[in-house]
PASEBA-1860 file (N, C-alpha, C; in nm, 3 decimals):
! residues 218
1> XXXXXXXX> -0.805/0.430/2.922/-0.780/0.437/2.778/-0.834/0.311/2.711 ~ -0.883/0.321/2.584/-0.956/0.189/2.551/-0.853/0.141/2.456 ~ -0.854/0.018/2.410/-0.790/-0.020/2.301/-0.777/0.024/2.173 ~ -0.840/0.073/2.112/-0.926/0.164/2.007/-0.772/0.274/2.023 ~ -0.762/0.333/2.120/-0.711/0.458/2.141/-0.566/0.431/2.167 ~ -0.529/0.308/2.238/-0.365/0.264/2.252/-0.331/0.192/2.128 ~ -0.390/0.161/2.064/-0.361/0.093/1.894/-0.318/0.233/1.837 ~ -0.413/0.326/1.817/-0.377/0.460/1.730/-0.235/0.542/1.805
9> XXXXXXXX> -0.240/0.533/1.946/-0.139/0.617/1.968/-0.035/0.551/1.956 ~ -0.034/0.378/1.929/0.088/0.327/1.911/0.132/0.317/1.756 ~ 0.020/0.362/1.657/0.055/0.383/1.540/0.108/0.528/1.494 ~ 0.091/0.632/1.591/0.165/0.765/1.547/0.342/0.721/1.595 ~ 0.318/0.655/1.742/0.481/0.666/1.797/0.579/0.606/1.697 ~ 0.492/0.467/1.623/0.603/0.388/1.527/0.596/0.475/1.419 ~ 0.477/0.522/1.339/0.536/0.629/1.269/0.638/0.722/1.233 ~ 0.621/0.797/1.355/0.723/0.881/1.365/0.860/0.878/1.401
17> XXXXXXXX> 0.877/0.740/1.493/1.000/0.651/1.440/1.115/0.587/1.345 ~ 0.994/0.537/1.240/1.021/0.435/1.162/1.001/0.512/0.996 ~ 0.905/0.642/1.016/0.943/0.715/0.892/1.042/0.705/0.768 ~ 1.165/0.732/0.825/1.248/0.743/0.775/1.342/0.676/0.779 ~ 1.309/0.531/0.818/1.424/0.412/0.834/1.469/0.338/0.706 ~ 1.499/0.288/0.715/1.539/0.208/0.581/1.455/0.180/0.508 ~ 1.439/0.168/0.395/1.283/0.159/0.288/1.241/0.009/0.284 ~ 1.331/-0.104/0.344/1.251/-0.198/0.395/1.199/-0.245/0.530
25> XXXXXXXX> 1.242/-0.150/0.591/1.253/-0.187/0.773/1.139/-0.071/0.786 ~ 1.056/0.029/0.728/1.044/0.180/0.727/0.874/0.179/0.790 ~ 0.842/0.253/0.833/0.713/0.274/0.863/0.550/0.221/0.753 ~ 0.664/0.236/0.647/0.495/0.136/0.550/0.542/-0.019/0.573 ~ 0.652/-0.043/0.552/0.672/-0.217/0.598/0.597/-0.251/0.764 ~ 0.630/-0.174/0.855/0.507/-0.243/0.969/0.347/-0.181/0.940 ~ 0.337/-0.121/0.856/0.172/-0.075/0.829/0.114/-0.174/0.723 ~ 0.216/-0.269/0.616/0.177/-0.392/0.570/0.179/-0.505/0.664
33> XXXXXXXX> 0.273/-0.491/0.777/0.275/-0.620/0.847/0.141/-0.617/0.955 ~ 0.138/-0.486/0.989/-0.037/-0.441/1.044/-0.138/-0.528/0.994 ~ -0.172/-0.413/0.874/-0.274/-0.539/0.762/-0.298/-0.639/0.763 ~ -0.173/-0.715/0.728/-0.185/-0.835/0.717/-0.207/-0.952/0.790 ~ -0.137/-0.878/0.930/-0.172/-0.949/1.055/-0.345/-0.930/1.095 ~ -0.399/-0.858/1.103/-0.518/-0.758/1.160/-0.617/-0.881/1.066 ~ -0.574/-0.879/0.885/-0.637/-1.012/0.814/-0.610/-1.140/0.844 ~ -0.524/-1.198/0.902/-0.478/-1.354/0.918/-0.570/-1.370/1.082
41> XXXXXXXX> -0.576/-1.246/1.120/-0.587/-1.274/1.300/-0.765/-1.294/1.240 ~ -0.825/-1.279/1.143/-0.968/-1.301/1.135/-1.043/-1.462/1.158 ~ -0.946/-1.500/1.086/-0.971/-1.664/1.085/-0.874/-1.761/1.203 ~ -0.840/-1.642/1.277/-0.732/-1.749/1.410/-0.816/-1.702/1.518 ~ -0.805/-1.815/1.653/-0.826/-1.754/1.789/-0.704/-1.678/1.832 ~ -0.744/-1.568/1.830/-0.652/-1.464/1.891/-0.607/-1.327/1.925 ~ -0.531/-1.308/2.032/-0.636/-1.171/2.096/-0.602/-1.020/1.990 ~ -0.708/-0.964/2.014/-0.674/-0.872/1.868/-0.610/-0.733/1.915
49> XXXXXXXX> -0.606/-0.720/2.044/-0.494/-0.621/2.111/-0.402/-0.635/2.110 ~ -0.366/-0.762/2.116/-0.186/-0.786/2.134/-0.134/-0.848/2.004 ~ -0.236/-0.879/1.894/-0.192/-0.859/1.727/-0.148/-0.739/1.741 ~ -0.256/-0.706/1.743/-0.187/-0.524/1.707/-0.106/-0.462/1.736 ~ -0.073/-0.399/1.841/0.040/-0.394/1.930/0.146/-0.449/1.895 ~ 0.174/-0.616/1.897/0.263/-0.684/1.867/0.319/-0.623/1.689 ~ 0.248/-0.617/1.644/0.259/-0.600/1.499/0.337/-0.452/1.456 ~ 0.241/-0.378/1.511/0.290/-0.191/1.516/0.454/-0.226/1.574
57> XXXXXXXX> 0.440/-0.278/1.725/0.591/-0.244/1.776/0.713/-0.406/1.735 ~ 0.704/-0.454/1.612/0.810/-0.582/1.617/0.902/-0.532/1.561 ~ 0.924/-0.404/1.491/1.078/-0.381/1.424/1.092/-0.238/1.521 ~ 1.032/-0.191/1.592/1.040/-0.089/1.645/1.253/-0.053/1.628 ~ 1.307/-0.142/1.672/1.398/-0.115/1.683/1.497/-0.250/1.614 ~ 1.506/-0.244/1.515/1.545/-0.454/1.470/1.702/-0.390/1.481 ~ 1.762/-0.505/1.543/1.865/-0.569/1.570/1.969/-0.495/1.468 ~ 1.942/-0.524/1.327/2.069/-0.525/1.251/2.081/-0.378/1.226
65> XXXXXXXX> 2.054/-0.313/1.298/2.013/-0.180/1.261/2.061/-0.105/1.382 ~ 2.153/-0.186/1.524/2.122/-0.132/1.632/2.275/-0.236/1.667 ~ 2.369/-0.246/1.624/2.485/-0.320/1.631/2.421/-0.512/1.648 ~ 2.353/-0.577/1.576/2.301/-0.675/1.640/2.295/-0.685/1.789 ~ 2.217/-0.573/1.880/2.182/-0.603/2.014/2.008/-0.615/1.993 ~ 2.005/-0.715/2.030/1.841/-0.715/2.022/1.796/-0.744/2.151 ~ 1.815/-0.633/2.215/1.741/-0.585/2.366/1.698/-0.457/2.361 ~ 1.731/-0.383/2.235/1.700/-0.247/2.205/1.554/-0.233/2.177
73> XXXXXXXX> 1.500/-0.308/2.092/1.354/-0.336/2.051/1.240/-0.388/2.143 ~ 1.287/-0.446/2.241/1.175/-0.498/2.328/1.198/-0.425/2.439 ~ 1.261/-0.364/2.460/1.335/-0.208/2.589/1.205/-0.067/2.546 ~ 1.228/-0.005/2.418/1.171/0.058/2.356/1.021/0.031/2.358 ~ 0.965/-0.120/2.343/0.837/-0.129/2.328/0.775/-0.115/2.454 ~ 0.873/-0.191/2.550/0.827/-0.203/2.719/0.807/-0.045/2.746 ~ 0.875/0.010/2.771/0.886/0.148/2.842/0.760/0.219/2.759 ~ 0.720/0.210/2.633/0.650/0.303/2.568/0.486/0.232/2.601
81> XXXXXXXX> 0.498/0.120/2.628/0.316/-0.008/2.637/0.377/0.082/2.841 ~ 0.424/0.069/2.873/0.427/0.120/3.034/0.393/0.242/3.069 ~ 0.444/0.329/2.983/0.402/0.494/3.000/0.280/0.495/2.970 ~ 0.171/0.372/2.893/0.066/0.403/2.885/-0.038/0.324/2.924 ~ 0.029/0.282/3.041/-0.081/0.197/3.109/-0.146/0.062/3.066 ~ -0.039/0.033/2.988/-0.116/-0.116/2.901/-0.100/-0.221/3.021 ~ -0.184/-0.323/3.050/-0.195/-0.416/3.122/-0.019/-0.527/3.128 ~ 0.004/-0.561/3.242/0.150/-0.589/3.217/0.161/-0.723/3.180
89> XXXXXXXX> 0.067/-0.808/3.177/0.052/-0.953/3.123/0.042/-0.910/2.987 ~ 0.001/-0.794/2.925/-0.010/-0.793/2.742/0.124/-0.725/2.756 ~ 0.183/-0.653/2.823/0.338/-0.592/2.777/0.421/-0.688/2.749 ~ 0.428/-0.815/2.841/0.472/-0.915/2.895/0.458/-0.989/2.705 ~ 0.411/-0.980/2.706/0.287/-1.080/2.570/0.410/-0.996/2.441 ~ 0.360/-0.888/2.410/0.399/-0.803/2.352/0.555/-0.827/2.291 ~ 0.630/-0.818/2.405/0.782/-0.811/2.435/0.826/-0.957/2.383 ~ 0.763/-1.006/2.403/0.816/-1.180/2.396/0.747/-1.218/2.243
97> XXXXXXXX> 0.685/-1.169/2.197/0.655/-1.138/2.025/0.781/-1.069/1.941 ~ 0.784/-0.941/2.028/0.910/-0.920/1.971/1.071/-0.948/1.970 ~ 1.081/-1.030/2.055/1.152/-1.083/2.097/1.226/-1.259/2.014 ~ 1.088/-1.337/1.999/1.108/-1.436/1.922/1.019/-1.418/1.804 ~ 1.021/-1.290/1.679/0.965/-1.315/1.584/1.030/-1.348/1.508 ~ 1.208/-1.313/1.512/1.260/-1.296/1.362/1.268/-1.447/1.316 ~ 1.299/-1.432/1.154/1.338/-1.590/1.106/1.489/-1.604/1.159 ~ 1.578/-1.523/1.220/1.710/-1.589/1.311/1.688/-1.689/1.403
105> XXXXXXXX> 1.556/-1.638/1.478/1.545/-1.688/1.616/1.466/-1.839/1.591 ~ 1.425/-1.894/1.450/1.404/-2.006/1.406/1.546/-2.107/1.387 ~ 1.640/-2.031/1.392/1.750/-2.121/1.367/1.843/-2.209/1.467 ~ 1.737/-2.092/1.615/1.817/-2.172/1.752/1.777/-2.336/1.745 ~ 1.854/-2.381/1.844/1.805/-2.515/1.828/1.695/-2.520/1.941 ~ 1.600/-2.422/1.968/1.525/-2.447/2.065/1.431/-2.304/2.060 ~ 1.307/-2.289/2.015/1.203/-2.188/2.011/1.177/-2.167/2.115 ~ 1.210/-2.020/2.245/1.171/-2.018/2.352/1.011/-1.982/2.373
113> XXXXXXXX> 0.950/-1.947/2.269/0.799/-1.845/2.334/0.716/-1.895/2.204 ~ 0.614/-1.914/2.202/0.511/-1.949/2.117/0.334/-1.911/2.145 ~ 0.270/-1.850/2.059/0.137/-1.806/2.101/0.060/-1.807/1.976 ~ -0.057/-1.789/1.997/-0.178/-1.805/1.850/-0.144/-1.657/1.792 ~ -0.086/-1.554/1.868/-0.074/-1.395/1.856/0.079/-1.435/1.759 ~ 0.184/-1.463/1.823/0.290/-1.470/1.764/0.290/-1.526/1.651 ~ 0.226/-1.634/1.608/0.168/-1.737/1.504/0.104/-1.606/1.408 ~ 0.008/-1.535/1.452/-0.038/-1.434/1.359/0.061/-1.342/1.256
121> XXXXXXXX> 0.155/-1.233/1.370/0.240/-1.165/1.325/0.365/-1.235/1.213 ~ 0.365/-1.312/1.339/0.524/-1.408/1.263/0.450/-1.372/1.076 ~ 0.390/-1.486/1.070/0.316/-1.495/0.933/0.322/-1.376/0.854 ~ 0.259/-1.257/0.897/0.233/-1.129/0.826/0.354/-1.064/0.805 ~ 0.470/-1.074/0.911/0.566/-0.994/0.884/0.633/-1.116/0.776 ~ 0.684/-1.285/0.738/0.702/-1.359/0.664/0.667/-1.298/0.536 ~ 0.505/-1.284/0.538/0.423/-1.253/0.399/0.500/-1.142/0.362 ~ 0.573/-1.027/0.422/0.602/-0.920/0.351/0.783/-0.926/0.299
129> XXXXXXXX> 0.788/-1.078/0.363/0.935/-1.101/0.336/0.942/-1.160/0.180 ~ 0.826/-1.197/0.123/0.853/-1.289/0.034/0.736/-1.220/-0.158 ~ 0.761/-1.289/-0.210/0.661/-1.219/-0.314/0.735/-1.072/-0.398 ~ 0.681/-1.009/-0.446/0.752/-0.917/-0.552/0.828/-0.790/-0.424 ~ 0.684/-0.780/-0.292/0.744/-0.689/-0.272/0.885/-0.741/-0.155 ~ 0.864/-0.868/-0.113/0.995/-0.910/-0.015/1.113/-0.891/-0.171 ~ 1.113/-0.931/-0.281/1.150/-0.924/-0.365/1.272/-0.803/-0.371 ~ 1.162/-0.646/-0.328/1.190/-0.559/-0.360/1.293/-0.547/-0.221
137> XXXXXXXX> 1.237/-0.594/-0.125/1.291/-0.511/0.007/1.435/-0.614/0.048 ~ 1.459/-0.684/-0.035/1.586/-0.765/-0.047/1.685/-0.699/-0.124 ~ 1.639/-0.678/-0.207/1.762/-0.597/-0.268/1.783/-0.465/-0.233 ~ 1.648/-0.354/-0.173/1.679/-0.265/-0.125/1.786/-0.292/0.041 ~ 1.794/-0.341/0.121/1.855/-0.377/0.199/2.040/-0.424/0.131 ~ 2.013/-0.499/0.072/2.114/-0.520/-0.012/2.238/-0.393/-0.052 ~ 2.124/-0.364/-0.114/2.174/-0.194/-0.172/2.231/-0.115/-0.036 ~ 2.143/-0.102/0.049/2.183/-0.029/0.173/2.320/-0.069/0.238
145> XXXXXXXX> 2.328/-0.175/0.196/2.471/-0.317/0.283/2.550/-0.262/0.213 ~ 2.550/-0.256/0.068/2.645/-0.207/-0.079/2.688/-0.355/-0.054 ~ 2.641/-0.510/-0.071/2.625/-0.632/-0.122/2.640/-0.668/-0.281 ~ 2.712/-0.739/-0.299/2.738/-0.768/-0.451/2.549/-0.812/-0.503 ~ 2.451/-0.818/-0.609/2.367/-0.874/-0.625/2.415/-1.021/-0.664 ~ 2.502/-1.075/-0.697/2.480/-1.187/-0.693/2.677/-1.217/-0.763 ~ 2.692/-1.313/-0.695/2.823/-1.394/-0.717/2.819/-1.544/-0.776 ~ 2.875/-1.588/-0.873/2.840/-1.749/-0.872/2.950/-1.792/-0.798
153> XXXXXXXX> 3.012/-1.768/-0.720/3.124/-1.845/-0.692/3.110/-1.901/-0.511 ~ 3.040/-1.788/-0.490/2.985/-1.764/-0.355/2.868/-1.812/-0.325 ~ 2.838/-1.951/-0.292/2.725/-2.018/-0.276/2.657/-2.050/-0.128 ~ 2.532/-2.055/-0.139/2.454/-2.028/-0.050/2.480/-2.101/0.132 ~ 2.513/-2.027/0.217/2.533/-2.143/0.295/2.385/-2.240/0.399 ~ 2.367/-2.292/0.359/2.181/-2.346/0.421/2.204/-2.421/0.555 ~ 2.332/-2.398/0.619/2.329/-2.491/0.750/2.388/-2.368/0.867 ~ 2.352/-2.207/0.859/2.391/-2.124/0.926/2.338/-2.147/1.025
161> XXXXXXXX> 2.427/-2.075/1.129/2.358/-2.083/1.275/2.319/-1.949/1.305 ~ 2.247/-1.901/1.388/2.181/-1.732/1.428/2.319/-1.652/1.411 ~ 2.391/-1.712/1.462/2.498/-1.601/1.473/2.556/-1.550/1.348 ~ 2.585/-1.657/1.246/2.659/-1.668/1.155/2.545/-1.631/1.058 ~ 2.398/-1.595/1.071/2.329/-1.531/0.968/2.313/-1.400/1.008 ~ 2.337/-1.351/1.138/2.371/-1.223/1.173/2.463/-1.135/1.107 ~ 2.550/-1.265/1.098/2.688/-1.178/1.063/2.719/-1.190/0.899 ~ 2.652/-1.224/0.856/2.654/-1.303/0.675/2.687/-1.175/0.590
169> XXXXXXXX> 2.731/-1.152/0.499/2.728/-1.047/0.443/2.768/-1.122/0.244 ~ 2.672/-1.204/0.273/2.689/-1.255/0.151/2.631/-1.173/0.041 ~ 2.637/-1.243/-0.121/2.536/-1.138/-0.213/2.397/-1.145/-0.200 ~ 2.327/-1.070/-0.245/2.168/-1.048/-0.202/2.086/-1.200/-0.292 ~ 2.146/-1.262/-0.389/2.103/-1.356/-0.455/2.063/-1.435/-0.357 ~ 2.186/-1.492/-0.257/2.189/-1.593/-0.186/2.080/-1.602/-0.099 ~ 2.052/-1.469/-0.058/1.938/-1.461/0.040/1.785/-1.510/0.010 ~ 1.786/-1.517/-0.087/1.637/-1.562/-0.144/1.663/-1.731/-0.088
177> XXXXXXXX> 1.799/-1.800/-0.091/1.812/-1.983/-0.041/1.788/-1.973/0.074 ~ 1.893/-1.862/0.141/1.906/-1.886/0.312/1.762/-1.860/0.376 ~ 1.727/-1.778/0.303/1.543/-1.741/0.385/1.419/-1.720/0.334 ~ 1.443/-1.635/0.228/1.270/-1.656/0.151/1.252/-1.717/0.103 ~ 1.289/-1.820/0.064/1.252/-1.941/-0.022/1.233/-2.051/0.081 ~ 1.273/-2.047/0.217/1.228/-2.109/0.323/1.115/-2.108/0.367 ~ 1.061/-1.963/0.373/0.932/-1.923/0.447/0.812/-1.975/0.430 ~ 0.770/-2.042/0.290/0.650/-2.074/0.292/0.613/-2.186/0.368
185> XXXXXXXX> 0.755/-2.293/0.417/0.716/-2.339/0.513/0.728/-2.364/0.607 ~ 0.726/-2.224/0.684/0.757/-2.222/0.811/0.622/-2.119/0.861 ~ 0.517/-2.121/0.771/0.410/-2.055/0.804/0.345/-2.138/0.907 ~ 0.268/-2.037/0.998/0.192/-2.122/1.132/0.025/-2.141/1.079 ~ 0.008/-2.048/1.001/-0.185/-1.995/1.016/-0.204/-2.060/0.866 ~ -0.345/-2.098/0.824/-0.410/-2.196/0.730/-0.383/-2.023/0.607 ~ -0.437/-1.934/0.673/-0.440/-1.818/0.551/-0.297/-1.757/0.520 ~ -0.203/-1.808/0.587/-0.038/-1.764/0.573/0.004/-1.831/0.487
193> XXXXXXXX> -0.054/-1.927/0.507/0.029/-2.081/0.411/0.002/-2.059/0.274 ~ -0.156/-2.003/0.271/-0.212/-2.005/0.089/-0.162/-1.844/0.083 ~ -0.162/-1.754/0.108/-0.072/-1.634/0.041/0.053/-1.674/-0.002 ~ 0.134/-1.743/0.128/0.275/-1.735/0.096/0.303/-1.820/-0.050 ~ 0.219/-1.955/-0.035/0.199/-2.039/-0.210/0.268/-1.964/-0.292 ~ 0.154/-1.863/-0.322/0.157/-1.720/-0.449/0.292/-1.734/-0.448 ~ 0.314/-1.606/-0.364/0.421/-1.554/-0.329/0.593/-1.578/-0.344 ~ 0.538/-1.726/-0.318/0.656/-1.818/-0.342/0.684/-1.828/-0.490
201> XXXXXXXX> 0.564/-1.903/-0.491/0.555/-1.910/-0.700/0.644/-1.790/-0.750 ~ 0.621/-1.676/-0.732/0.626/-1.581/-0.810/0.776/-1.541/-0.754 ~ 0.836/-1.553/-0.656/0.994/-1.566/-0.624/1.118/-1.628/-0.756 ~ 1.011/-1.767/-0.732/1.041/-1.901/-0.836/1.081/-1.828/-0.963 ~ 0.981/-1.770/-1.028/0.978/-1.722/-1.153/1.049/-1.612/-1.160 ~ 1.086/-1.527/-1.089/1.151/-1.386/-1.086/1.300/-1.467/-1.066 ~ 1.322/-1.573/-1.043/1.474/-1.636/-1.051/1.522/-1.703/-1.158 ~ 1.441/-1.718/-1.201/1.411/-1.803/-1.330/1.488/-1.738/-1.455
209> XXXXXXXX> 1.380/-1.563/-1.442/1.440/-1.494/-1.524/1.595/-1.412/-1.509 ~ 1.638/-1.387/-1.376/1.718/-1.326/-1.307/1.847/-1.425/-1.416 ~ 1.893/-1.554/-1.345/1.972/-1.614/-1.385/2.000/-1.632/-1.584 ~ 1.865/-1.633/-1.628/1.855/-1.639/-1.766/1.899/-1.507/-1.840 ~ 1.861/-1.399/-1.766/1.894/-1.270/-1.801/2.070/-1.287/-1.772 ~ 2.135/-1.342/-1.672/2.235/-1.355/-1.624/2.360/-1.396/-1.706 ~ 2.270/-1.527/-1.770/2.347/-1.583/-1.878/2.309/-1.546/-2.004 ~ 2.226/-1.439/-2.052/2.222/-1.384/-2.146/2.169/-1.491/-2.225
217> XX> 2.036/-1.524/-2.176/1.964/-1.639/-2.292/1.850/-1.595/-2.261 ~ 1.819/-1.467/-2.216/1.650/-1.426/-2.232/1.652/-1.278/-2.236
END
């Protein structure tokens, strides 16, 4: 089987998976994190099979969606890269992408796995965390939680540990302190860094008005 052909068949399986998942976790959110990775991996050394791959299968199964067990997602990817003969040093590769992509697993006090591939994805799936449409997929999540949009009384906590952002169930406001407003710099790749800029900017300003609208002075 060539690569060409395990990329496509790994884009019907997440498809038909991820269809109908949550409208930010959902089958077009890893077909932007695709993209975007597939574009960042242009200007990096790095291998463009296990972008891909890595990219198609990183929410295959995410955690918060699965009682926070996150052995469900890299179980799922293994068995499905195995039934099809993918080389076991890229399964290997693969698994351990999905494994240490999320921004939780930034909060250990110790990053177990690091690669120019992981560096790619990380980034692309970041990029889709942040900007009008992370924007959007924050509060849709939110919505899904049934999360207050925003509390003043209830302020942001910025010294969480993995566990305790697992378990957070704060208002959706807060989330823009605890993590997207983090991300731009925690980008790895030279072309992650200048998207996320934008992106950021335009967070900035969508808070700007949020709170002003809030207090009824715009």
């Amino acid at each position: 089987m060539t690569n060409n052909q395990i990329i496509e068949i790994t884009k019907n399986f997440v498809y038909d998976a991820l269809y109908n998942a949550e409208g930010g976790h959902d089958w077009f959110h890893i077909e932007r994190v695709y993209n975007n990775a597939l574009m960042i991996c242009k200007t990096e050394s790095a291998n463009h099979l296990i972008v891909a791959l890595g990219a198609l299968l990183h929410d295959i199964a995410d955690s918060k969606f699965h009682n926070g067990d996150e052995s469900v997602g890299p179980k799922i990817a293994q068995n499905f890269l195995h039934k099809h003969n993918v080389d076991n040093a890229a399964i290997e590769h693969v698994v351990n992408i999905i494994k240490n992509i999320s921004f939780k697993t930034s909060l250990q006090a110790k990053v177990p796995f690091k690669s120019p591939e992981l560096d790619v994805i990380q980034d692309a799936d970041r990029l889709d965390a942040i900007g009008a449409i992370g924007i959007a997929r924050c509060f849709n999540y939110g919505g899904f939680k049934n999360r207050k949009l925003f509390d003043p009384s209830i302020k942001p906590n910025m010294t969480m540990t993995k566990e305790e952002y697992k378990k957070s169930e704060a208002p959706t406001i807060n989330h823009f302190y605890e993590k997207l407003l983090l991300l731009k710099d925690k980008m790895n790749t030279k072309t992650g860094k200048r998207i996320a800029q934008q992106r950021h900017e335009f967070m900035e300003q969508y808070l700007n008005q949020f709170y002003a609208e809030w207090d009824g002075k715009r």
